[in-house]
C-alpha positions as CSV (number, residue, x, y, z in Angstrom):
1,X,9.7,-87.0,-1.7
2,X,12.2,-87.2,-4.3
3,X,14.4,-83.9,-5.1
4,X,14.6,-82.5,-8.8
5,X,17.6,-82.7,-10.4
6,X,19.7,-79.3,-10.0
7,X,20.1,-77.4,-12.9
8,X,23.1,-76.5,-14.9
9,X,23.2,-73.4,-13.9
10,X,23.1,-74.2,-9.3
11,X,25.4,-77.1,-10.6
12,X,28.2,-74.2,-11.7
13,X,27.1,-72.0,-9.3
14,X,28.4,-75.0,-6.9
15,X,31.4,-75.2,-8.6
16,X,32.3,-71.4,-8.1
17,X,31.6,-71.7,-4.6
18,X,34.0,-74.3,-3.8
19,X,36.7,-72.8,-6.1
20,X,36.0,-69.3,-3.9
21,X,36.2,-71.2,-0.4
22,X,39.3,-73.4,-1.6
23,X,41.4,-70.3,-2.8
24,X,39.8,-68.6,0.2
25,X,42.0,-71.5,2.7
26,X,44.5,-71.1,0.5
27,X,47.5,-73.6,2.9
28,X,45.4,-73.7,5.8
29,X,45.0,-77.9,6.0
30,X,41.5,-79.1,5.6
31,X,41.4,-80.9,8.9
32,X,41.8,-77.1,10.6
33,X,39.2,-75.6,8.6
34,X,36.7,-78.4,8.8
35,X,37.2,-79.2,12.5
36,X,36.8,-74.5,13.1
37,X,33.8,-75.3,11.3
38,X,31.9,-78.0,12.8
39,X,31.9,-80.4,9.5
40,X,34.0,-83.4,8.4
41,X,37.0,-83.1,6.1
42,X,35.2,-85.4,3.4
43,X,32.4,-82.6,3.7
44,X,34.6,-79.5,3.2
45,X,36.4,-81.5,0.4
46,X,32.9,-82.6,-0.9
47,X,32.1,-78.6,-1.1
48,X,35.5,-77.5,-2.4
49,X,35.3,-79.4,-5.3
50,X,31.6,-79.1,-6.3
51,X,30.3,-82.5,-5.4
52,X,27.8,-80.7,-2.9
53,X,26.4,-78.1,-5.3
54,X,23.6,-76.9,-2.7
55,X,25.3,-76.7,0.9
56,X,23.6,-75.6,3.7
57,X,23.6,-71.4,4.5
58,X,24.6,-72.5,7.7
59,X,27.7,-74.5,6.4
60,X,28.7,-71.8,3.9
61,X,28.8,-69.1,6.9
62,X,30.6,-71.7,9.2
63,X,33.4,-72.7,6.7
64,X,33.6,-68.5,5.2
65,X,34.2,-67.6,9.4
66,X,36.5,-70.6,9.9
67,X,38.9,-69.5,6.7
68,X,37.9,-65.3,7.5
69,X,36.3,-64.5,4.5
70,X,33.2,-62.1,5.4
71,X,30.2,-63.4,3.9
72,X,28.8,-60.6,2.3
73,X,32.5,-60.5,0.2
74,X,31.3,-64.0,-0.8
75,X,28.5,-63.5,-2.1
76,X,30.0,-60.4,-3.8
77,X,32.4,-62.6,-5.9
78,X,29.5,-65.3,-6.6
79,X,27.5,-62.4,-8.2
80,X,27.2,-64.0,-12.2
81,X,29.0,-60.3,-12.9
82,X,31.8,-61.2,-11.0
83,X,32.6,-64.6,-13.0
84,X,35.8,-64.9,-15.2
């Protein structure tokens, strides 16, 4: 099965979400928050910077506990309303 191509629009959406989560750390190192969370630094980086558009639910919740951002304030800043 192959998977469609995402769209413009989940490939910013991706973006957002990694610029959220990477404020969000803020100085904490990457090997903390990726190790608190279960997933490998190249993974977190990966997700930071957009290169994995679609993550897992499960891996957005683990990484937003690891760095203490609640999940529903998360989702509240990736509401389209709340873009710059």
């Amino acid at each position: 099965m192959v998977r469609p191509p995402l769209s413009q629009r989940e490939l910013d959406r991706g973006a957002r979400l990694g610029r959220l989560l990477r404020d969000a750390r803020a100085e904490r190192p990457t090997a903390e928050v990726a190790a608190a969370a279960g997933i490998s630094m190249e993974t977190l980086r990966k997700i930071e910077h957009g290169r994995i558009a679609t993550p897992a639910f499960f891996t957005v919740v683990a990484i937003a506990e690891a760095i203490q951002l609640p999940v529903p304030e998360l989702c509240r800043q990736l509401e389209p309303s709340s873009e710059p």
